[in-house]
ROKEKE-506152 format. One record per atom (N, C-alpha, C, O): x, y, z; residue number from 1; residue in one letter; atom name. Coordinates in pm, whole numbers, always signed. Atoms other than C-alpha are relative to their C-alpha. Layout:
BEGIN
u, v, w, pos, code, site
X, Y, Z, NUM, A, CA
...
***
This chain:
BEGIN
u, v, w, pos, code, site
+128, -66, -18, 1, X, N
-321, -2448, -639, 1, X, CA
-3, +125, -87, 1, X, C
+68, +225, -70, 1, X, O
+24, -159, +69, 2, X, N
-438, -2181, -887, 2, X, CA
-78, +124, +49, 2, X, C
-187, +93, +97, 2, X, O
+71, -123, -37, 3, X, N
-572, -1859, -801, 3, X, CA
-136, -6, -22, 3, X, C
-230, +23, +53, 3, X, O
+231, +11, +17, 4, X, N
-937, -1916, -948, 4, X, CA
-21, -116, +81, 4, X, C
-141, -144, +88, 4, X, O
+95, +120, -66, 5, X, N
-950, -2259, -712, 5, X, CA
-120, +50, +67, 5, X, C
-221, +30, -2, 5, X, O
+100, -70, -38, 6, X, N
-1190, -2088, -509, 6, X, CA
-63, +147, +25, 6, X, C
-48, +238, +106, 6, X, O
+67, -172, +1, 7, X, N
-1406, -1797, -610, 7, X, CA
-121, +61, +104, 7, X, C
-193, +160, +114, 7, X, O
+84, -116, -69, 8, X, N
-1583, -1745, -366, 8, X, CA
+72, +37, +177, 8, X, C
+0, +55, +274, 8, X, O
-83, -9, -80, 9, X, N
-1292, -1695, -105, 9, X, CA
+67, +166, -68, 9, X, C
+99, +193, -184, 9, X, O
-78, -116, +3, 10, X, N
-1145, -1331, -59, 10, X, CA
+154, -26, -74, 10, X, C
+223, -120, -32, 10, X, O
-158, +4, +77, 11, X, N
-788, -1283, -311, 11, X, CA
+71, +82, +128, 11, X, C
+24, +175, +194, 11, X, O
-135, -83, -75, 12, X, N
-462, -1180, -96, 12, X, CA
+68, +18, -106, 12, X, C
+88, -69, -191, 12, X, O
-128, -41, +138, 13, X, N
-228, -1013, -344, 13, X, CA
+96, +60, +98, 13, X, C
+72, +125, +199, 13, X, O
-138, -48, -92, 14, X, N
+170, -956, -227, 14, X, CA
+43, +80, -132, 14, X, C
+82, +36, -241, 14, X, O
-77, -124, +32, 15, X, N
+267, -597, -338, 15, X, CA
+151, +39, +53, 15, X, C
+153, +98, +161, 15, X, O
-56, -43, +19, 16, X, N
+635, -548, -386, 16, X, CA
+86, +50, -78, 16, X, C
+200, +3, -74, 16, X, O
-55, -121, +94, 17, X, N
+752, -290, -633, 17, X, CA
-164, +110, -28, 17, X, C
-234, +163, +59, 17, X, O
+89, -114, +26, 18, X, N
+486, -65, -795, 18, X, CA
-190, -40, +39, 18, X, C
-280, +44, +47, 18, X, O
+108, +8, -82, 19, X, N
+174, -242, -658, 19, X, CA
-7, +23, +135, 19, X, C
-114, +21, +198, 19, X, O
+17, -54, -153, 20, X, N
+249, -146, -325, 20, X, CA
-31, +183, -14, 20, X, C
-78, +240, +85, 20, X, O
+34, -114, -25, 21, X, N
+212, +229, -439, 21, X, CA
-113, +44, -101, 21, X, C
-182, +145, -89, 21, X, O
+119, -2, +84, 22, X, N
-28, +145, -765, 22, X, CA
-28, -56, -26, 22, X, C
+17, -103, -130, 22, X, O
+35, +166, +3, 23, X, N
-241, -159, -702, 23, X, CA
-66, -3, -124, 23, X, C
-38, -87, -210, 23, X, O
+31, -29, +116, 24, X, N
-459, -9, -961, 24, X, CA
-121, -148, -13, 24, X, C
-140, -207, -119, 24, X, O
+93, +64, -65, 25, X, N
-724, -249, -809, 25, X, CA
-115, +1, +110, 25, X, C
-46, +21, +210, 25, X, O
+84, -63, -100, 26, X, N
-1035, -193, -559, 26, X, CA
+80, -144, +124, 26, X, C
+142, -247, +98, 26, X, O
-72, +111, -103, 27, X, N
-920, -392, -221, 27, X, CA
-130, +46, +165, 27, X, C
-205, +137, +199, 27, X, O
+93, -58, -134, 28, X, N
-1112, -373, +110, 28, X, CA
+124, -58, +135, 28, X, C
+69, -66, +245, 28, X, O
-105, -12, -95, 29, X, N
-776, -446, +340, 29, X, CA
+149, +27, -82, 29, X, C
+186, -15, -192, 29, X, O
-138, +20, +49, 30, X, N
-412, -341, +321, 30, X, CA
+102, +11, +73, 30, X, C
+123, +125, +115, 30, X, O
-96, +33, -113, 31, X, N
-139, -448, +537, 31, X, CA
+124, -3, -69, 31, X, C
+140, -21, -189, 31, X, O
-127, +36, +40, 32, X, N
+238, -460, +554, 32, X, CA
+18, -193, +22, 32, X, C
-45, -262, +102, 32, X, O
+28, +125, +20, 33, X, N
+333, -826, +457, 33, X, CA
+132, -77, +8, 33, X, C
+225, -5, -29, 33, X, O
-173, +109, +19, 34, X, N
+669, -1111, +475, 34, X, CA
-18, -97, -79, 34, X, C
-92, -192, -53, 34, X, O
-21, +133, +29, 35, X, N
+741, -1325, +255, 35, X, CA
+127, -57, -7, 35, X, C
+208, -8, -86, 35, X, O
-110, +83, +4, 36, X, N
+1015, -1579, +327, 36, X, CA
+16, -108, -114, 36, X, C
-74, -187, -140, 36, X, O
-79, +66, +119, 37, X, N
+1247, -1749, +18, 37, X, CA
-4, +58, -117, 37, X, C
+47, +8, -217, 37, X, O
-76, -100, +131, 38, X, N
+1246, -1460, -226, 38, X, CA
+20, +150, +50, 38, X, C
-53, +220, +120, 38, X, O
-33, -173, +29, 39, X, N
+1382, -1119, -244, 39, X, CA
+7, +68, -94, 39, X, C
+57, +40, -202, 39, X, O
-11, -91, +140, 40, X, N
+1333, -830, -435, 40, X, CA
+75, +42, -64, 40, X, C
+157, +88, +17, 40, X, O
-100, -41, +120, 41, X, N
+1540, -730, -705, 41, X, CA
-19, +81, -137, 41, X, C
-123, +76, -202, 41, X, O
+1, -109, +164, 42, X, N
+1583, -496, -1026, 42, X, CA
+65, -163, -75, 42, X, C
+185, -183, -52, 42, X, O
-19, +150, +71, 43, X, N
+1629, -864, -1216, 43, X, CA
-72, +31, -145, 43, X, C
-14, -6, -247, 43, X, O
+45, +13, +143, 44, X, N
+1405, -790, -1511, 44, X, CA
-22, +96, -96, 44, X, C
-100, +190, -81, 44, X, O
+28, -145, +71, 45, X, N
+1450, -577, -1821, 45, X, CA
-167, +29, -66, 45, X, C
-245, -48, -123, 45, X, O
+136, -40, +18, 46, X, N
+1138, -401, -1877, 46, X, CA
+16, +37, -192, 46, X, C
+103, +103, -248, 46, X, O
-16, -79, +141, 47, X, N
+1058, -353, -2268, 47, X, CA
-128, +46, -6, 47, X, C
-160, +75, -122, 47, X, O
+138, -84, +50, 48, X, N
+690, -202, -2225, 48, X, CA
+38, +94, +119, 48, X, C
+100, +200, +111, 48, X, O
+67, -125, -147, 49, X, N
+612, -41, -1853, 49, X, CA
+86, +118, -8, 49, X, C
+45, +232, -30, 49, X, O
-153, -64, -72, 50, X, N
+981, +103, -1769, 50, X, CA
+75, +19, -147, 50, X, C
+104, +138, -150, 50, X, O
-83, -1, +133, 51, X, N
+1173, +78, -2139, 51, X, CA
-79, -28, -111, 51, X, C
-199, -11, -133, 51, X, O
+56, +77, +155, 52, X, N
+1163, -92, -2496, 52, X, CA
+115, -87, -35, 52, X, C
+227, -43, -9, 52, X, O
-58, +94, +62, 53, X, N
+1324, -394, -2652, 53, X, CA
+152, +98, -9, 53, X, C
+252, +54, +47, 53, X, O
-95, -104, +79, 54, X, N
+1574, -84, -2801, 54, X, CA
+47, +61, +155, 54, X, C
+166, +68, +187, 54, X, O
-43, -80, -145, 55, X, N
+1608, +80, -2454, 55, X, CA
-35, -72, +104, 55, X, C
-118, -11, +171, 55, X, O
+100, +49, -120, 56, X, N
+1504, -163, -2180, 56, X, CA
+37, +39, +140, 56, X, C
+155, +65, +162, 56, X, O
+21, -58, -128, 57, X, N
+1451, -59, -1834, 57, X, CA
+41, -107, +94, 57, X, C
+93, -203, +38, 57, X, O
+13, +74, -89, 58, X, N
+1467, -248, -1503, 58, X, CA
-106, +11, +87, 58, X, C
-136, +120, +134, 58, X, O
+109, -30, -86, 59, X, N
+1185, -321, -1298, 59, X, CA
+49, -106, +97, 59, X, C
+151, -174, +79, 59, X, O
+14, +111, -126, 60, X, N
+1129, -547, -960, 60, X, CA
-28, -149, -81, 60, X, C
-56, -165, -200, 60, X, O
-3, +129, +22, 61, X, N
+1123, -923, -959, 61, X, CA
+22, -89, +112, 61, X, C
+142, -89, +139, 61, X, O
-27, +68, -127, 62, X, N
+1111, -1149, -651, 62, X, CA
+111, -95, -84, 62, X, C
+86, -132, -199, 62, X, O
-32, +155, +16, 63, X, N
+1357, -1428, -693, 63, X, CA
+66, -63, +88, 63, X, C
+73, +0, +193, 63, X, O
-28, +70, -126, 64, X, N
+1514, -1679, -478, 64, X, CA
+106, +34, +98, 64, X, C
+209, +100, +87, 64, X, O
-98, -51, -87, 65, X, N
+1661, -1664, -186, 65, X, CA
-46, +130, +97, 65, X, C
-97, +237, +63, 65, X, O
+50, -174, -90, 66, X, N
+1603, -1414, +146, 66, X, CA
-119, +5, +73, 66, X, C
-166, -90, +137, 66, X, O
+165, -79, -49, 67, X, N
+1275, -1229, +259, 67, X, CA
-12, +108, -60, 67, X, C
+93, +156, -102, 67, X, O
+92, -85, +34, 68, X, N
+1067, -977, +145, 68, X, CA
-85, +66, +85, 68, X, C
-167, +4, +152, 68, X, O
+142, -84, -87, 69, X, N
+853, -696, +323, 69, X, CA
-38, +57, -164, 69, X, C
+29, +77, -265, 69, X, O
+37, -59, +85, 70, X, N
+606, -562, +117, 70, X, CA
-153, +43, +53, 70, X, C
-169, +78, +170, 70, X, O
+108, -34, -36, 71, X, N
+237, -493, +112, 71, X, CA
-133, -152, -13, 71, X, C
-129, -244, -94, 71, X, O
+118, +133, +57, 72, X, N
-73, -765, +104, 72, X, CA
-98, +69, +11, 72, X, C
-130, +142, +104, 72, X, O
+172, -72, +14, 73, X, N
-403, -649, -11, 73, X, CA
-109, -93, -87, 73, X, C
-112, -137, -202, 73, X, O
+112, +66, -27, 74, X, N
-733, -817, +74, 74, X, CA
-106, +43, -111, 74, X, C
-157, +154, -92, 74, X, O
+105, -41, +117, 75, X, N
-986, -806, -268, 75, X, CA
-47, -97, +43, 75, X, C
+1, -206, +74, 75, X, O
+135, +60, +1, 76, X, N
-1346, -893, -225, 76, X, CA
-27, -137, -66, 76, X, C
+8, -138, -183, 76, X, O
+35, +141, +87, 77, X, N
-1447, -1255, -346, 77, X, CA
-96, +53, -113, 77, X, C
-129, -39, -187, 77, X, O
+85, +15, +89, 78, X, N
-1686, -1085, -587, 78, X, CA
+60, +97, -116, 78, X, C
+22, +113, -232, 78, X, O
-138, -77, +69, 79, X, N
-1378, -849, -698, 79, X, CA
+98, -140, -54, 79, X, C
+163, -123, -158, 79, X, O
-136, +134, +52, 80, X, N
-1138, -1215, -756, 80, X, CA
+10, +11, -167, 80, X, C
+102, +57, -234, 80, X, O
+30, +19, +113, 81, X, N
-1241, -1262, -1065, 81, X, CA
+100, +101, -140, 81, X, C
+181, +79, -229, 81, X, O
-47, -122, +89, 82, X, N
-1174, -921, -1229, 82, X, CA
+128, +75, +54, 82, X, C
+185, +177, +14, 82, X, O
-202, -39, -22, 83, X, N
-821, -884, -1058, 83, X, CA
+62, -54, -31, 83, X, C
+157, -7, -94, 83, X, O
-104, +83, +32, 84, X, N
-666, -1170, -1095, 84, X, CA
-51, +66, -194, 84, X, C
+49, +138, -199, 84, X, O
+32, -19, +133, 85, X, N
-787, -1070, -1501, 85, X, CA
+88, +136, -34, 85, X, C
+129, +167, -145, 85, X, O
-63, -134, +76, 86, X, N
-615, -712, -1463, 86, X, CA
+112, -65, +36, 86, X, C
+175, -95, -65, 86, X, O
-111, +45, -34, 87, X, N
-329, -864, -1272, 87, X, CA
+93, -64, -162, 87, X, C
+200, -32, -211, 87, X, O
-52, +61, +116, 88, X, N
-265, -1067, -1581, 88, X, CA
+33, +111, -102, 88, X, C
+122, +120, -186, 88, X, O
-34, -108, +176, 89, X, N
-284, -780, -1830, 89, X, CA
+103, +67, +19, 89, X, C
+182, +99, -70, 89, X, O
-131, -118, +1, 90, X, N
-36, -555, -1653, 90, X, CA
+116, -91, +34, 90, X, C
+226, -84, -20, 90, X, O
-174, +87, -35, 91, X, N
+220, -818, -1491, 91, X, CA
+20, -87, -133, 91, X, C
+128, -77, -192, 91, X, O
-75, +59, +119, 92, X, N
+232, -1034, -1784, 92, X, CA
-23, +1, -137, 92, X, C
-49, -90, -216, 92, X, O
-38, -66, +123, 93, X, N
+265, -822, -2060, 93, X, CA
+74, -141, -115, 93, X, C
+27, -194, -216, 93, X, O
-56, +64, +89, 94, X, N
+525, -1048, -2188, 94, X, CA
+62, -146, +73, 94, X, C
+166, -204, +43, 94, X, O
-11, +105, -56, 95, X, N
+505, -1334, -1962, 95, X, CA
+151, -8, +49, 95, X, C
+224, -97, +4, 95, X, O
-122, +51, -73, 96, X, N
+825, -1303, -1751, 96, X, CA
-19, -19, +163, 96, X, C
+77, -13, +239, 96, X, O
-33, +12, -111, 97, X, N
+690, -1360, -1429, 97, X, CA
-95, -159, -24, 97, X, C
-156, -203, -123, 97, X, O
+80, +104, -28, 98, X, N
+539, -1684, -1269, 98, X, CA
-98, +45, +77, 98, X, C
-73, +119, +172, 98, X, O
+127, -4, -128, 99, X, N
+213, -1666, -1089, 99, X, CA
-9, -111, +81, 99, X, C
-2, -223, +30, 99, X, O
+12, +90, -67, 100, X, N
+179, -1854, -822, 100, X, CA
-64, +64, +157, 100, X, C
-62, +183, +190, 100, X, O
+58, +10, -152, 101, X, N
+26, -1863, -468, 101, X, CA
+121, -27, +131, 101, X, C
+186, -130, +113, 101, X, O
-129, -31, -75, 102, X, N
+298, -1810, -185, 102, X, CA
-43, +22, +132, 102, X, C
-138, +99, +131, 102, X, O
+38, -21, -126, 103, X, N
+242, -1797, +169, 103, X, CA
+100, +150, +26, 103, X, C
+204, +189, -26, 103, X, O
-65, -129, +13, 104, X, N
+295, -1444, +314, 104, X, CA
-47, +18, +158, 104, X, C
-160, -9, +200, 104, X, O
+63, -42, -145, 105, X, N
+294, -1334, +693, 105, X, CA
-49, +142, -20, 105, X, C
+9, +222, -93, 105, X, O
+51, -81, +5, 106, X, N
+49, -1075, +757, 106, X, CA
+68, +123, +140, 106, X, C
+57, +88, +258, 106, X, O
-31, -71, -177, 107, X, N
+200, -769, +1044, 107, X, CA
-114, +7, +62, 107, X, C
-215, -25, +1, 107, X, O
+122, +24, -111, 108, X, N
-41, -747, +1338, 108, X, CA
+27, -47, +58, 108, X, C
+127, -118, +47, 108, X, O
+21, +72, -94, 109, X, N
-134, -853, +1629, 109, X, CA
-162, -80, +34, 109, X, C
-264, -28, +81, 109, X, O
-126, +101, +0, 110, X, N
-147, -1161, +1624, 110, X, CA
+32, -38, -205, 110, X, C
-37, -64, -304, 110, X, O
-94, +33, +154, 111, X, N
+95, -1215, +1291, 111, X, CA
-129, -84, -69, 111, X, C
-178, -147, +25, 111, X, O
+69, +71, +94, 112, X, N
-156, -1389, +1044, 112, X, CA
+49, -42, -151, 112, X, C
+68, +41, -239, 112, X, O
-50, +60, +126, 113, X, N
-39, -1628, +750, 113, X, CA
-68, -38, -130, 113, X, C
-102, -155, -112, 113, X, O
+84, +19, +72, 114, X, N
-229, -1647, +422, 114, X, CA
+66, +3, -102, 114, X, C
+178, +54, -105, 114, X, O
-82, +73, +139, 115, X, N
-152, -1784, +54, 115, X, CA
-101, +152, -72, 115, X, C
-220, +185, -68, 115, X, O
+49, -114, +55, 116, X, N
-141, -1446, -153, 116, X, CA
+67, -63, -164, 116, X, C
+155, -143, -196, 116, X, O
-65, +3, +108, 117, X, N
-121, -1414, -505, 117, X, CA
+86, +39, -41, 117, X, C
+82, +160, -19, 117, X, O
-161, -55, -71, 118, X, N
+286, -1363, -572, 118, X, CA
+52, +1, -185, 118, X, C
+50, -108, -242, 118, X, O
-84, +3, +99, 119, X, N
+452, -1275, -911, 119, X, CA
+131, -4, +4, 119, X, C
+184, +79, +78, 119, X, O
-116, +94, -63, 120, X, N
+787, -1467, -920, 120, X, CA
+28, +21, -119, 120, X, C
-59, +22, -206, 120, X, O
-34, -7, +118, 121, X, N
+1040, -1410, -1194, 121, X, CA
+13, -132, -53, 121, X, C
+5, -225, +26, 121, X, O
-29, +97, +76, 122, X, N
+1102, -1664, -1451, 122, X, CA
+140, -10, -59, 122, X, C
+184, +30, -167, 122, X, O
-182, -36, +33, 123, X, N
+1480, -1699, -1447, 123, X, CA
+43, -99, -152, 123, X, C
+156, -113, -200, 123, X, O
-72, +52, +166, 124, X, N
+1478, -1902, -1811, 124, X, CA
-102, +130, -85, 124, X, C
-90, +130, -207, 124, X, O
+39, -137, +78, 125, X, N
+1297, -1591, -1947, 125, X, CA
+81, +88, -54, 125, X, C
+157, +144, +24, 125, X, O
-82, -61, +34, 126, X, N
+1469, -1399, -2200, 126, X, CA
+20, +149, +55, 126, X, C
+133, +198, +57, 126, X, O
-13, -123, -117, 127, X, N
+1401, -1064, -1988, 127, X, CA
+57, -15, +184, 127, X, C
+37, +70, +271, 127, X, O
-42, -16, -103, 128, X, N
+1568, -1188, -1684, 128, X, CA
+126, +31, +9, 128, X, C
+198, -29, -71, 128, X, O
-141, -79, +7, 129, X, N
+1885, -1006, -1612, 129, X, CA
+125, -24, +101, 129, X, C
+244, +9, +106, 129, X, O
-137, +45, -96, 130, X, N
+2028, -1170, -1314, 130, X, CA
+24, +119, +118, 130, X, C
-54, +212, +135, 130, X, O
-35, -106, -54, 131, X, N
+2213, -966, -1063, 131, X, CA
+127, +43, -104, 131, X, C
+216, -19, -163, 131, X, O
-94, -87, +119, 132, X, N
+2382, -655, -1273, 132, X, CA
+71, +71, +154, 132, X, C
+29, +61, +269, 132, X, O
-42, -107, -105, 133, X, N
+2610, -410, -1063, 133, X, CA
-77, +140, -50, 133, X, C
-134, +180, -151, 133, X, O
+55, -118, -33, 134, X, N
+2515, -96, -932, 134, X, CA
+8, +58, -127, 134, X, C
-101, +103, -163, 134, X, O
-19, -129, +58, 135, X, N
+2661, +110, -1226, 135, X, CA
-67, -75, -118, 135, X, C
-105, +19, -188, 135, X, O
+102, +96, +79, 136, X, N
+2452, -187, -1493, 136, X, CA
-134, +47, +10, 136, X, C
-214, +73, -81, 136, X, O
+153, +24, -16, 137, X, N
+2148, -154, -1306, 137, X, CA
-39, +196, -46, 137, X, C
-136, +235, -110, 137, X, O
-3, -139, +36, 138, X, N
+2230, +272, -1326, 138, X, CA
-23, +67, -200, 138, X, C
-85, +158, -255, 138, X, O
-13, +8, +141, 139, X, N
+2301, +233, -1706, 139, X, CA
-172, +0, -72, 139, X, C
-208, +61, -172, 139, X, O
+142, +74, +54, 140, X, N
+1922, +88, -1763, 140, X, CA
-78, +86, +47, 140, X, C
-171, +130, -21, 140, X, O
+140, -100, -67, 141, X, N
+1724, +309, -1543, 141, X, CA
-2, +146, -59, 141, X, C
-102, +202, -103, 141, X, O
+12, -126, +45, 142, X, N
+1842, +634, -1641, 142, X, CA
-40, +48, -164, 142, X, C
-90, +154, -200, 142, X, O
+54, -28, +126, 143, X, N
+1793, +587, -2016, 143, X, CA
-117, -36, -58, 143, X, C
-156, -4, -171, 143, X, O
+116, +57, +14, 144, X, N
+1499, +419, -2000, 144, X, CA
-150, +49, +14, 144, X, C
-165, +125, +110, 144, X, O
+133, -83, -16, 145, X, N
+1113, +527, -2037, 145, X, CA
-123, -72, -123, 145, X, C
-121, -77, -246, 145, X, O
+75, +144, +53, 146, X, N
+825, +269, -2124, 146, X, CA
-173, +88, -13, 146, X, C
-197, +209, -13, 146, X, O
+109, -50, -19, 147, X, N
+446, +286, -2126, 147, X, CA
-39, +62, +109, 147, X, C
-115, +158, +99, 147, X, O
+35, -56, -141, 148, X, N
+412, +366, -1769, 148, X, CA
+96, +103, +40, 148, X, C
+92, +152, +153, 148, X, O
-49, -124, -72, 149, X, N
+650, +632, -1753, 149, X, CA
+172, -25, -31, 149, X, C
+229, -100, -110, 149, X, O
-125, +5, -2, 150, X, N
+1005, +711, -1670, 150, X, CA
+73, -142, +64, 150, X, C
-17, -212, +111, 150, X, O
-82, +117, -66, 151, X, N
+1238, +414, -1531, 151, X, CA
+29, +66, +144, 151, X, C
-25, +38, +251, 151, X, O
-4, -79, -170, 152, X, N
+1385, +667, -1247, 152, X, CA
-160, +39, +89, 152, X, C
-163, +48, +212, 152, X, O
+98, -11, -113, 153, X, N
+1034, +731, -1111, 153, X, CA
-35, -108, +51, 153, X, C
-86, -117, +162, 153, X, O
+70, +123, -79, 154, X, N
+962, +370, -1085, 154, X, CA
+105, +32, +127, 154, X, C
+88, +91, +234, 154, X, O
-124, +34, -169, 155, X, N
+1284, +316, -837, 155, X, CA
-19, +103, +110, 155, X, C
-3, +77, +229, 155, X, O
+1, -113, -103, 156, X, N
+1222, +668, -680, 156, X, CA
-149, -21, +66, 156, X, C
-152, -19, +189, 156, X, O
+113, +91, -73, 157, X, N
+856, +538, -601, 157, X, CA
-2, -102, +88, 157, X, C
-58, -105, +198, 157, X, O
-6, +156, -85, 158, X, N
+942, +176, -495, 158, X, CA
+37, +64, +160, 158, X, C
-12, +48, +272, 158, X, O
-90, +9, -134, 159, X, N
+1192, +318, -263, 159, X, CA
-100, +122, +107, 159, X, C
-54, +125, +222, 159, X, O
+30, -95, -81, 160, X, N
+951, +622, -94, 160, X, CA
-139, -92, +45, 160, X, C
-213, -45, +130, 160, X, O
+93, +95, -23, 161, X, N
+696, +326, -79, 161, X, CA
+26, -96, +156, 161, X, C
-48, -100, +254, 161, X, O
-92, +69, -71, 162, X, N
+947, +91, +125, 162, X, CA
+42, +110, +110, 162, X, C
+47, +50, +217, 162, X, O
+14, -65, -109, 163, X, N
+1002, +377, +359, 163, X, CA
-103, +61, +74, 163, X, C
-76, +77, +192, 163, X, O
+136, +37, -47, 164, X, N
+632, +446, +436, 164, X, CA
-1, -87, +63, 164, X, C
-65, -78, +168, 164, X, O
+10, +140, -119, 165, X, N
+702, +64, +580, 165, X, CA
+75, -6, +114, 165, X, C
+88, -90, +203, 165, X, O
-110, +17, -43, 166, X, N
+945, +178, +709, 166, X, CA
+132, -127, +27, 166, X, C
+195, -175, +121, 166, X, O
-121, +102, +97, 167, X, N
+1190, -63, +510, 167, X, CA
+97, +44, -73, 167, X, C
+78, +131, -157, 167, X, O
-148, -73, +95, 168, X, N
+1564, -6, +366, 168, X, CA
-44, -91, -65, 168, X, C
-120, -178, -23, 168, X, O
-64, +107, +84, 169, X, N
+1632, -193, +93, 169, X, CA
+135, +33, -58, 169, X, C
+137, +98, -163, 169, X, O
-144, -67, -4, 170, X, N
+2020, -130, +95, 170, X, CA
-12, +35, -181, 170, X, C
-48, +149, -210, 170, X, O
+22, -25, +131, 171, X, N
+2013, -157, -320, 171, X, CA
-68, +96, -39, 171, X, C
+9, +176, -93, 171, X, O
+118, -28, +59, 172, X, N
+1700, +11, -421, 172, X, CA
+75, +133, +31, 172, X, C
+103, +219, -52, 172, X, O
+19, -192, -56, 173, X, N
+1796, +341, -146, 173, X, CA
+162, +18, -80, 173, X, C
+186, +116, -150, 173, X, O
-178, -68, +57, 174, X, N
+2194, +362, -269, 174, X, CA
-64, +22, -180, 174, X, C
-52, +125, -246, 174, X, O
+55, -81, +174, 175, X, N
+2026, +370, -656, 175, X, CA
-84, +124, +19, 175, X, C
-82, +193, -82, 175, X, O
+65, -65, +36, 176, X, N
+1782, +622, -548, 176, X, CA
+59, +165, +50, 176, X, C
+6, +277, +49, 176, X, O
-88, -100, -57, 177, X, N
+2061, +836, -400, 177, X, CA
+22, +94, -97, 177, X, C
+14, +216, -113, 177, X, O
-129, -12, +141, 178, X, N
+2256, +796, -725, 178, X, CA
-112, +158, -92, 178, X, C
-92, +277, -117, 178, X, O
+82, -65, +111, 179, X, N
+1933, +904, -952, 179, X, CA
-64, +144, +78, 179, X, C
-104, +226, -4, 179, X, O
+45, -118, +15, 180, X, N
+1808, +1211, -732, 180, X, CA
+124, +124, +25, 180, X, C
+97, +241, +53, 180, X, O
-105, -60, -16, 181, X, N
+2184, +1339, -711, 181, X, CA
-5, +118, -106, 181, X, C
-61, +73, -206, 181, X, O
+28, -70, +96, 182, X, N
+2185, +1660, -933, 182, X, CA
+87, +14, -119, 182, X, C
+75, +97, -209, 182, X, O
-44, +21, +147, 183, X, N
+2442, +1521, -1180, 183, X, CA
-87, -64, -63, 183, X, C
-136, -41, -174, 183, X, O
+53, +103, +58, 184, X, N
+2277, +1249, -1207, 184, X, CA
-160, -6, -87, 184, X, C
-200, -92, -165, 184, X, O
+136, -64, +29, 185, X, N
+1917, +1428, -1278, 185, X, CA
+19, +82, -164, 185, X, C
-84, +116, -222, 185, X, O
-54, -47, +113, 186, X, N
+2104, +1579, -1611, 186, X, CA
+7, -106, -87, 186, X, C
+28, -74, -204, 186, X, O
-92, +64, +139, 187, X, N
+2187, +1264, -1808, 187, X, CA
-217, -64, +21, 187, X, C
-268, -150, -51, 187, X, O
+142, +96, +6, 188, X, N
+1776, +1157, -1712, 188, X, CA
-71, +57, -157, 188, X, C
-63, +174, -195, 188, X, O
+56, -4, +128, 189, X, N
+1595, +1132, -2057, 189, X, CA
-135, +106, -74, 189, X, C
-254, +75, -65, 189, X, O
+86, -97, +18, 190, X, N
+1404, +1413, -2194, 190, X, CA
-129, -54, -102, 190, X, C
-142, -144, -184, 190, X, O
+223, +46, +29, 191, X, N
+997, +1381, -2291, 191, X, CA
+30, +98, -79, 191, X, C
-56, +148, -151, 191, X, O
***
């Protein structure tokens, strides 16, 4: 099922990494959200948002395996159109994710289940990175700095996002330890 099957049905979009804190979309609901059989991950090197080909970054990436909390946000059926259109421009820059439609539990009472639109890495993509260790994934973030900014603000975002949900993500918070530690704030890349 593609995302344009029906336009005149409200879009669900599943926010986890920087659309949960910059959907950078109009929405008329926004809930915390589950999705079961992927988890988030620093999996893909960034060479626009977060880095460059020469310096690449790490950003988020669902891939298999796990659960996911994140965010789901409800756009207007007369909004579909012109999101799924930005969606495309900013997530696939360079085509490393999959789009697809994903079932996602909604929190509430009572729990509600709905097929959101879900960017899914593409693990034969030459930007997918796998799992790196801690001091790999440290290596990439701190030297890194793309169109959208620094690399350390993405992770220091994700993760003050994910606690708003009040959500650990053991990974994400031990990197964001590392990067606001005040050695570690010395080797970050000067503008």
């Amino acid at each position: 099922m593609s995302p344009e099957s029906d336009p005149s049905e409200d879009l669900w979009v599943f926010g986890y990494g920087s659309l949960m804190w910059r959907p950078g979309f109009e929405f008329v609901e926004k809930t915390p959200a589950r999705l079961v059989g992927l988890h988030r991950a620093l999996c893909v090197y960034s060479f626009v948002h977060r880095g460059t080909p020469e310096r690449p970054g790490l950003v988020l990436g669902l891939d298999r395996g796990g659960a996911c909390r994140g965010i789901a946000f409800r756009v207007a059926a007369k909004h579909r159109a012109s999101t799924i259109a930005y969606l495309r421009a900013r997530e696939q820059v360079t085509a490393v994710y999959r789009e697809t439609l994903r079932s996602v539990t909604l929190s509430g009472q009572p729990e509600r289940r709905v097929a959101a639109l879900t960017y899914v890495v593409d693990r034969g993509h030459p930007q997918y990175a796998g799992k790196l260790s801690i001091a790999e994934q440290l290596h990439h973030i701190r030297q890194a700095h793309g169109q959208s900014g620094a690399n350390p603000e993405y992770v220091l975002a994700t993760v003050a996002a994910l606690e708003g949900l009040g959500c650990r993500d053991r990974d994400l918070h031990l990197l964001a330890e590392k990067l606001k530690g005040p050695h570690d704030l010395q080797h970050l890349p000067t503008l």
